[in-house]
C-alpha positions as a Python dict, from the first residue, in 0.01 Angstrom:
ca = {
    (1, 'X'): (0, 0, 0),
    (2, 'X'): (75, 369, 29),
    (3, 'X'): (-168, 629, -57),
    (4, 'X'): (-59, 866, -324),
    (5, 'X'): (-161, 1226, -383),
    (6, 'X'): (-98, 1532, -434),
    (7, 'X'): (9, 1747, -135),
    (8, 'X'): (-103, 2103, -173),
    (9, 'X'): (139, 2323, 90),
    (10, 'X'): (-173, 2548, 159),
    (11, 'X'): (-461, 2256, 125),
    (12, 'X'): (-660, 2187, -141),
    (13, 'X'): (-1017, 2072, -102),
    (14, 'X'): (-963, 1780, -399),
    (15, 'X'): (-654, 1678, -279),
    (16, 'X'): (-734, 1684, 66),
    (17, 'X'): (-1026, 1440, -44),
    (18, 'X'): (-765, 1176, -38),
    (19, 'X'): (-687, 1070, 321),
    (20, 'X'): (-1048, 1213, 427),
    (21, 'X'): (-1234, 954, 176),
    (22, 'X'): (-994, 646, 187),
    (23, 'X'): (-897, 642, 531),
    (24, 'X'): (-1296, 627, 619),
    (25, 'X'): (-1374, 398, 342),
    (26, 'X'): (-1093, 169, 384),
    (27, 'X'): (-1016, 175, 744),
    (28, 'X'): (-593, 36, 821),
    (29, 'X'): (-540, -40, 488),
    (30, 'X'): (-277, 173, 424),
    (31, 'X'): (78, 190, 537),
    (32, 'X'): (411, 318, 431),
    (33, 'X'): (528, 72, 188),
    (34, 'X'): (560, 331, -111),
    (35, 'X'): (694, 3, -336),
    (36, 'X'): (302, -25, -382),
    (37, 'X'): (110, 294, -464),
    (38, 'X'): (-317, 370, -469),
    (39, 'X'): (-376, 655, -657),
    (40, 'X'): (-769, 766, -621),
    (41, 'X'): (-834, 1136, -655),
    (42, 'X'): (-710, 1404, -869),
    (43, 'X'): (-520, 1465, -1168),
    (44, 'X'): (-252, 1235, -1138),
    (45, 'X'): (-208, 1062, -1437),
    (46, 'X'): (108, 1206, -1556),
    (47, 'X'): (474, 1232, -1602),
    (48, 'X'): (489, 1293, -1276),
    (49, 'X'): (361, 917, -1116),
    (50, 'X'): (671, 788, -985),
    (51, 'X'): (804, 546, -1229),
    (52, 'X'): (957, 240, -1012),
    (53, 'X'): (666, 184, -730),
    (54, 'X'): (368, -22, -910),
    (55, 'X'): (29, 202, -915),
    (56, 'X'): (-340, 112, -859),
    (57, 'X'): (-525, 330, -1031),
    (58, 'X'): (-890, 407, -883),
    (59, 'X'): (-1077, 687, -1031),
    (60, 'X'): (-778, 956, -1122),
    (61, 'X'): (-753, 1128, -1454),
    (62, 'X'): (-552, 1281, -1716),
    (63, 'X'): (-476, 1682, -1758),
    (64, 'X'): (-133, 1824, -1640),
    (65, 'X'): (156, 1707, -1839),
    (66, 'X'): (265, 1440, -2047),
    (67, 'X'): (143, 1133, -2003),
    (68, 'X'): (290, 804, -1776),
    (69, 'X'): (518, 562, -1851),
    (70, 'X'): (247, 244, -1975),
    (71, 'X'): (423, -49, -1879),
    (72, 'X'): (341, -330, -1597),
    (73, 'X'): (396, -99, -1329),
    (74, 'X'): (96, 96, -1403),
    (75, 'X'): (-247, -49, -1290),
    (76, 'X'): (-544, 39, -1422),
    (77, 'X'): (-906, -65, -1223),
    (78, 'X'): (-1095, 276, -1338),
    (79, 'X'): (-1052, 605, -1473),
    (80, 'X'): (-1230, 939, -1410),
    (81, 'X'): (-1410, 936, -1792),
    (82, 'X'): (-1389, 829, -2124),
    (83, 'X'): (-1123, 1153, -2231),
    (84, 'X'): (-885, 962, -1987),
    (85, 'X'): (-925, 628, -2105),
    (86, 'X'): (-917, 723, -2466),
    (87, 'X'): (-582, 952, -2397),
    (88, 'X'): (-431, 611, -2188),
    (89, 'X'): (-565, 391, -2433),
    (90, 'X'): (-719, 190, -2232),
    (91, 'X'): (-1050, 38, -2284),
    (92, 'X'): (-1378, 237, -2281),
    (93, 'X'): (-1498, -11, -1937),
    (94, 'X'): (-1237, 157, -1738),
    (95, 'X'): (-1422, 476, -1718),
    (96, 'X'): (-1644, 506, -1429),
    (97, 'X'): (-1652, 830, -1285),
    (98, 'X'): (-1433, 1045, -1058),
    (99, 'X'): (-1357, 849, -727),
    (100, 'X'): (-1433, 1146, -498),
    (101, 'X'): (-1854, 984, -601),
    (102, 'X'): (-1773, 785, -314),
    (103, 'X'): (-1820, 1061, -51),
    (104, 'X'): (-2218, 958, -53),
    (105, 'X'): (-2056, 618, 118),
    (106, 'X'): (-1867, 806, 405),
    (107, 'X'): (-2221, 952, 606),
    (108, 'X'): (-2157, 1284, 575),
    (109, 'X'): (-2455, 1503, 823),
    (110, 'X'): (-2777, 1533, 618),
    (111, 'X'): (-2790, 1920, 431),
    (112, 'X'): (-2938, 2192, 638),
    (113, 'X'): (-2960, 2466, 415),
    (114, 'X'): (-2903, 2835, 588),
    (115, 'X'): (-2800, 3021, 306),
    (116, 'X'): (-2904, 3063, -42),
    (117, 'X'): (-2577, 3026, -224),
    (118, 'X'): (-2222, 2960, -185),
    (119, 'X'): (-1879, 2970, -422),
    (120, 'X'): (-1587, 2734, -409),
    (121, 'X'): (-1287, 2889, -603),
    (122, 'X'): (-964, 2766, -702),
    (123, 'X'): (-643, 2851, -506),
    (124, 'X'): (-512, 3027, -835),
    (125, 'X'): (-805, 3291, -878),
    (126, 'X'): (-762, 3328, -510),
    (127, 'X'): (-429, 3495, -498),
    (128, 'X'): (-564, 3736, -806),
    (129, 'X'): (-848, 3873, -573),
    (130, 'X'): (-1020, 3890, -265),
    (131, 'X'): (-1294, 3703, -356),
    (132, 'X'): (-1440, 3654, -23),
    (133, 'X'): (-1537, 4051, -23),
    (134, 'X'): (-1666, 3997, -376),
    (135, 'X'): (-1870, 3719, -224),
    (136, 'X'): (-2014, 3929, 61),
    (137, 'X'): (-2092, 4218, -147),
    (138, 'X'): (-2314, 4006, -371),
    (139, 'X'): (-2487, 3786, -41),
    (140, 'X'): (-2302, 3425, -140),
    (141, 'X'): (-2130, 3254, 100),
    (142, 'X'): (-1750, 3253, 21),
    (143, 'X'): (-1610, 2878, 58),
    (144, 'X'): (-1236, 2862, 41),
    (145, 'X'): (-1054, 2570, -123),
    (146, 'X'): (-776, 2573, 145),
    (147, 'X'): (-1015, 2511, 418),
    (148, 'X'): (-1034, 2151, 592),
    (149, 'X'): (-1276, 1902, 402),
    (150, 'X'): (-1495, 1935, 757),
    (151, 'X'): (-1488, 2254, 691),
    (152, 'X'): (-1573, 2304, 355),
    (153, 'X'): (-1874, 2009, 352),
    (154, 'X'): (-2011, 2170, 649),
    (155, 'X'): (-2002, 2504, 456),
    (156, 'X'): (-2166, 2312, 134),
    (157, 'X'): (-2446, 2161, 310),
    (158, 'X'): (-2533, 2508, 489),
    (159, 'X'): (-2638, 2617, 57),
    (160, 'X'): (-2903, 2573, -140),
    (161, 'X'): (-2722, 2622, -453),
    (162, 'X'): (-2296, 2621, -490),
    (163, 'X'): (-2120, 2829, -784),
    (164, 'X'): (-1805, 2570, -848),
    (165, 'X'): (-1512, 2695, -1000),
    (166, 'X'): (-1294, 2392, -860),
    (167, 'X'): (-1430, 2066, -1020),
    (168, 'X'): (-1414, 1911, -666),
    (169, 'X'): (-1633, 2123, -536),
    (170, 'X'): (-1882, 2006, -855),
    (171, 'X'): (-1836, 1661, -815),
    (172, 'X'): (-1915, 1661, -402),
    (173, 'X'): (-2176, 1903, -457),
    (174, 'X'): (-2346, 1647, -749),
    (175, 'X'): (-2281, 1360, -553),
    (176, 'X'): (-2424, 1482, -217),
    (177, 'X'): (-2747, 1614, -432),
    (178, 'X'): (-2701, 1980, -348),
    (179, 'X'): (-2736, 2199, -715),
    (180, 'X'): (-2427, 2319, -889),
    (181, 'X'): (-2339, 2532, -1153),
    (182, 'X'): (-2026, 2608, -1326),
    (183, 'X'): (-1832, 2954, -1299),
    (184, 'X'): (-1498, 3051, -1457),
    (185, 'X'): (-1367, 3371, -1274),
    (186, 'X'): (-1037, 3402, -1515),
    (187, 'X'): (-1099, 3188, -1812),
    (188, 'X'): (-746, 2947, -1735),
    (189, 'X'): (-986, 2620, -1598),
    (190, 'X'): (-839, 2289, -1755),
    (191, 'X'): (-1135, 2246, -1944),
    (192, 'X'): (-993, 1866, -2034),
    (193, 'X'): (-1071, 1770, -1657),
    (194, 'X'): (-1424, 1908, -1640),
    (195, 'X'): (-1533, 1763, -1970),
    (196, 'X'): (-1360, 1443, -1875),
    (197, 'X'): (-1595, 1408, -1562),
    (198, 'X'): (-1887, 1536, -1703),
    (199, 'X'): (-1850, 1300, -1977),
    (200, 'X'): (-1898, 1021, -1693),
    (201, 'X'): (-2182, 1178, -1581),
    (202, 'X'): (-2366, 1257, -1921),
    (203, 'X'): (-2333, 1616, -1887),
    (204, 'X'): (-2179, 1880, -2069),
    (205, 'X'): (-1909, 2200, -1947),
    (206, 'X'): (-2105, 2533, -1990),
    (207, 'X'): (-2005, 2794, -1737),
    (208, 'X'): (-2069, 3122, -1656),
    (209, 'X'): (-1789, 3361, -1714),
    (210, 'X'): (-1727, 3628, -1424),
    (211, 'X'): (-1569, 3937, -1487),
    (212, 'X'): (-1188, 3907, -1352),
    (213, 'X'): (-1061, 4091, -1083),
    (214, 'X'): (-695, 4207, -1014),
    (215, 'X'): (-529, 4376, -739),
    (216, 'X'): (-152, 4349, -787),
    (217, 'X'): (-44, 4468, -462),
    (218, 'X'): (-160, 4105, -324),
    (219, 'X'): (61, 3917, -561),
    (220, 'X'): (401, 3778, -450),
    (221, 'X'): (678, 4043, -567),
    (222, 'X'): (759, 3772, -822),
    (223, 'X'): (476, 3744, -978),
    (224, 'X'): (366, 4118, -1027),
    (225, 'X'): (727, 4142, -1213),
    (226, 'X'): (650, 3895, -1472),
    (227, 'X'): (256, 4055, -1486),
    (228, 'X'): (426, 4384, -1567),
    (229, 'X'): (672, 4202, -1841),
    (230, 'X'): (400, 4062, -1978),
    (231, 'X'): (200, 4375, -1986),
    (232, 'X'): (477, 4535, -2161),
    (233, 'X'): (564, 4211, -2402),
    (234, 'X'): (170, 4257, -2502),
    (235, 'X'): (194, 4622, -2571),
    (236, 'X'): (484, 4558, -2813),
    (237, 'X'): (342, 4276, -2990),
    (238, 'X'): (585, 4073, -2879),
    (239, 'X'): (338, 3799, -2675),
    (240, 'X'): (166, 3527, -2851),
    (241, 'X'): (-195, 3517, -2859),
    (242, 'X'): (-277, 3179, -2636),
    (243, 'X'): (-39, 3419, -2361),
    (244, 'X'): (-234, 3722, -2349),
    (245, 'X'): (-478, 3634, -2080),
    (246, 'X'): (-165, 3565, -1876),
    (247, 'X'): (-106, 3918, -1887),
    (248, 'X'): (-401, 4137, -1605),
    (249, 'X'): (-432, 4466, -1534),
    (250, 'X'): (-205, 4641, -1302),
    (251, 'X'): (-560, 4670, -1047),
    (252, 'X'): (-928, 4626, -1149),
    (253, 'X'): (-1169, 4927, -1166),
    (254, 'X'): (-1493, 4999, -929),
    (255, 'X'): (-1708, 4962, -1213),
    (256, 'X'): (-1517, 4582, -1267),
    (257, 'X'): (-1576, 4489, -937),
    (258, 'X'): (-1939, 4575, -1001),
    (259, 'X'): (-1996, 4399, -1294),
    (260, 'X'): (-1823, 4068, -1093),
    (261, 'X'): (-2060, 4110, -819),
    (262, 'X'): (-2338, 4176, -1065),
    (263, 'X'): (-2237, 3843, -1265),
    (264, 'X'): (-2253, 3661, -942),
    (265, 'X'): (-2582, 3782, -854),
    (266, 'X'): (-2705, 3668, -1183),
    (267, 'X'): (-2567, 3320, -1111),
    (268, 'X'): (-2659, 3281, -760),
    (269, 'X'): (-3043, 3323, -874),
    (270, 'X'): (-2971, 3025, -1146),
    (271, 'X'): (-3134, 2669, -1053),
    (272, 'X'): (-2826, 2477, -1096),
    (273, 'X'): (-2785, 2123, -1191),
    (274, 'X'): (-2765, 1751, -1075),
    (275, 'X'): (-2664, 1465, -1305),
    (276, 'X'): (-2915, 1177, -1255),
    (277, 'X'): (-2942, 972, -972),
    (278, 'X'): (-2991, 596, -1077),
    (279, 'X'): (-2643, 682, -1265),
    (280, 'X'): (-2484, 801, -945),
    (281, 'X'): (-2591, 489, -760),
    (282, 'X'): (-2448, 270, -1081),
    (283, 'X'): (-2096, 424, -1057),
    (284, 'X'): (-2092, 340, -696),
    (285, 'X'): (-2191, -8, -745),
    (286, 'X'): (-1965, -29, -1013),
    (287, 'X'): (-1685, 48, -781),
    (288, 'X'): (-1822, -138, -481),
    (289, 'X'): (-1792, -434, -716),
    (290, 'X'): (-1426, -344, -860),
    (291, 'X'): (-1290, -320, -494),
    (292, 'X'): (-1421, -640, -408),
    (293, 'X'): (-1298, -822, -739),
    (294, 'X'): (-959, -643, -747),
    (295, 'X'): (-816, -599, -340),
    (296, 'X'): (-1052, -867, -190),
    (297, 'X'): (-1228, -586, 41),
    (298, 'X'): (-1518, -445, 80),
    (299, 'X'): (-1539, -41, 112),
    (300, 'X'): (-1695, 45, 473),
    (301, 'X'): (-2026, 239, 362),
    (302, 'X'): (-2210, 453, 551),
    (303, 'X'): (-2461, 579, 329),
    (304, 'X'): (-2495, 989, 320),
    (305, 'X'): (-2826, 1134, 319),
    (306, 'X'): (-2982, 1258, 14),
    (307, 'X'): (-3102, 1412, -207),
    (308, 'X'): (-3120, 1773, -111),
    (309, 'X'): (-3441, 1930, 76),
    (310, 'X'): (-3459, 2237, -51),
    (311, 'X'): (-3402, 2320, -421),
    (312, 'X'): (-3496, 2150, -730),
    (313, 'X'): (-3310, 2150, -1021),
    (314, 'X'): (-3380, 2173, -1404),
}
């Protein structure tokens, strides 16, 4: 069975998830025979599955794009929440929770707190701003999605608190007990995802909106030509509503970039938020169970360390 997921060019923390999780959790099980696909973490459940290789379907959701082709092909053991099972039609049982839960099996190194707070963006609001200055002008430790997972779970367990704009970052903060809470620096999340997983986990999708920051002179050449058609679309009336965000600023002001390091200030002095435990520990044995009943193996646990010494959440 070959592992499928998706391959980020620059690296992806959720993505990346993939071979770092299975690999550890189901040591040589994998090979090269793509007639036979797994498909575990991410958003995957779309047009873009191939259609001839038959799928097992552990823990990956719906979002991008239409949806797949529903035929025997297509396997499904468990689903990320009930949004995904309801859009596959599917039944309601298939929903456990988002697969990358399973990181509390793989013995990741007990927290050690050095910092108060940290902030894992997405790639996209990456390339709009250098939000690693933004970071050290407002004292929170700047985690960057295209980092290795070592990297970035060592970086994690060195916070007390972690401001998640990527929903990986959320559900391996939650599930190694270290407090979250949601942040939106540009208002273009796929809220469908979040709400999807927090569904799973009984919680709800509130975050805190940070101003935006621009500087166009760190955009590909491409993509500050269709800014400034947009711009100019915009000023003419001539873009539709739902596209207007799509259309920044030529470069953000000083007093923006305050207000952005002010708004993460304000958030990195929040309490954050864990889902509850004894749930945690049921999607795990819910999947423990599945993998037994449906491949005839047993996931190799190594039990991470938790919860989190140092901060308690509301």
């Amino acid at each position: 069975m070959h592992l499928h997921y998706f391959r980020d060019p620059n690296g992806n923390f959720g993505d990346d998830l993939n071979p770092w999780l299975w690999n550890r959790l189901l040591p040589g099980f994998f090979d090269d025979d793509a007639s036979e696909l797994f498909v575990g973490i991410g958003t995957l459940l779309n047009h873009r599955l191939p259609a001839e290789p038959r799928k097992h379907v552990f823990g990956s959701g719906v979002g991008y794009g239409d949806l797949p082709v529903q035929d025997d092909r297509l396997v499904i053991h468990a689903v990320r929440g009930p949004m995904s099972a309801a859009a596959l039609g599917v039944p309601a049982s298939c929903a456990i929770t988002d697969a990358a839960v399973l990181i509390r099996l793989a013995g990741t190194p007990a927290p050690n707190p050095t910092a108060r707070c940290g902030l894992i963006a997405t790639g996209h609001s990456m390339l709009q701003f250098d939000w690693e200055s933004v970071c050290r002008d407002a004292d929170i430790r700047f985690i960057s999605c295209h980092w290795s997972v070592d990297r970035v779970l060592a970086e994690m367990n060195a916070c007390e608190i972690l401001l998640c704009e990527a929903m990986h970052g959320a559900i391996v903060a939650d599930a190694l007990r270290i407090p979250w809470v949601p942040i939106s620096l540009y208002g273009r999340l796929l809220e469908f995802k979040w709400r999807d997983w927090l569904a799973s986990v009984k919680m709800e999708y509130v975050p805190q909106h940070i101003t935006p920051l621009y500087n166009a002179t760190d955009l590909p050449v491409a993509q500050r030509i269709k800014n400034a058609a947009k711009r100019q679309l915009a000023r003419w009336g001539a873009l539709p509503a739902k596209a207007a965000p799509t259309a920044p600023p030529k470069r953000s002001s000083q007093r923006d970039y305050d207000r952005a390091v002010g708004d993460l200030e304000r958030c990195a002095r929040l309490s954050g938020s864990l889902s509850a435990e004894e749930q945690l520990d049921g999607h795990i044995d819910r999947y423990l169970q599945l993998f037994q009943a449906t491949l005839g193996t047993q996931l190799q646990v190594s039990r991470s360390p938790s919860p989190h010494p140092s901060t308690t959440p509301q």
